[in-house]
C-alpha positions as CSV (number, residue, x, y, z in Angstrom):
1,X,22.5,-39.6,-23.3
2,X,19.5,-37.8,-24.8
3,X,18.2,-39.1,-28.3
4,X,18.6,-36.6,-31.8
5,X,15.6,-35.5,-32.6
6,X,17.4,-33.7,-35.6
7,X,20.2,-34.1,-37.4
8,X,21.5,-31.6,-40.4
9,X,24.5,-31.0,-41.9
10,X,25.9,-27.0,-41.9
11,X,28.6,-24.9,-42.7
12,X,30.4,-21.7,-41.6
13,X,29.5,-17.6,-43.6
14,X,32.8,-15.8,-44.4
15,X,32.0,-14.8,-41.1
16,X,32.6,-17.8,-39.5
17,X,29.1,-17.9,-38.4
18,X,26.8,-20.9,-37.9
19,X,23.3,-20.9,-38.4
20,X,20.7,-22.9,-36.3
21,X,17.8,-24.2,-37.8
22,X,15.1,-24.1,-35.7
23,X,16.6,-22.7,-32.6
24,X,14.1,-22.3,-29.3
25,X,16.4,-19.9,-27.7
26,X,18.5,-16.7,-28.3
27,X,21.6,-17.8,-26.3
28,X,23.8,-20.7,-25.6
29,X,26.3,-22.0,-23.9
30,X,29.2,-23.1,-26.0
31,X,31.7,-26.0,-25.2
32,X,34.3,-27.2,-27.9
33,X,36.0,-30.4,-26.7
34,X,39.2,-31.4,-27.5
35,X,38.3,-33.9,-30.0
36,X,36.8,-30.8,-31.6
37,X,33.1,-31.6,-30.6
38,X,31.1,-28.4,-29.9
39,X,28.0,-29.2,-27.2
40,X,25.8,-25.9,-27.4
41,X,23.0,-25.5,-24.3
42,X,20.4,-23.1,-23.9
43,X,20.6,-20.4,-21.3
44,X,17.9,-18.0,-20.0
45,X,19.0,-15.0,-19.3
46,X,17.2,-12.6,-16.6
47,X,16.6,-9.3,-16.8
48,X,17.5,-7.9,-13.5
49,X,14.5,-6.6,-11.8
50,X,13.4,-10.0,-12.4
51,X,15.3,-11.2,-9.4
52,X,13.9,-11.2,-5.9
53,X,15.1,-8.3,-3.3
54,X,15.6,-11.5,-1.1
55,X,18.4,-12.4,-3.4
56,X,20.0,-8.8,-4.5
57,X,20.3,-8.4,-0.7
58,X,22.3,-11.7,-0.2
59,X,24.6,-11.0,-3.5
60,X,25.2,-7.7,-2.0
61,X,26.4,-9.5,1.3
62,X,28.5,-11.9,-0.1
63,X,30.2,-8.8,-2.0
64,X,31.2,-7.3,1.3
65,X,32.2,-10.4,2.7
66,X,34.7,-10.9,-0.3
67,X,35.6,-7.1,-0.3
68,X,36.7,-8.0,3.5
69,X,38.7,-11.3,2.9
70,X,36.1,-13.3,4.6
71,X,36.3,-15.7,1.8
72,X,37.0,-20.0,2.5
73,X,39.8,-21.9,0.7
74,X,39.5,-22.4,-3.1
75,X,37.5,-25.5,-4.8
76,X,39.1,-27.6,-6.5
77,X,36.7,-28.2,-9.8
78,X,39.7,-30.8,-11.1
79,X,37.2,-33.8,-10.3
80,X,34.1,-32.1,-11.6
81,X,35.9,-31.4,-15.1
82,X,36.9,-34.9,-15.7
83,X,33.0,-35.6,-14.9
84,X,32.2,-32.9,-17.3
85,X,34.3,-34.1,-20.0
């Protein structure tokens, strides 16, 4: 588990906003836990030009594919939730 390297105590605005101090990024992932812990993570979001024809091709694929039925059997993610949690 990864060591605080700040710890602060905040509050919710009327508008049931939270305000991070020092935040590197614009956006975040948000998890609340059932014992009421929240774990925020940073995301990077990409502007779309930014990704490769390469891969624009291949999502466009996988589309069609879906569109057809050509799909495999659902995943389970039961297993990977308890690991998550």
């Amino acid at each position: 588990m990864a060591r605080s390297i700040k710890e602060y105590d905040a509050r919710l605005d009327s508008k049931k906003r939270l305000t991070l101090r020092g935040a590197k990024t614009m956006y975040y992932r948000v998890r609340e836990k059932q014992d009421g812990t929240i774990e925020l993570s940073p995301r990077v979001l990409v502007h779309p030009e930014a990704i490769s024809q390469k891969t624009l091709k291949m999502i466009d694929k996988s589309v069609d594919q879906l569109k057809k039925g050509s799909v495999s059997e659902p995943i389970d993610l039961e297993e990977l939730n308890k690991l998550l949690d």
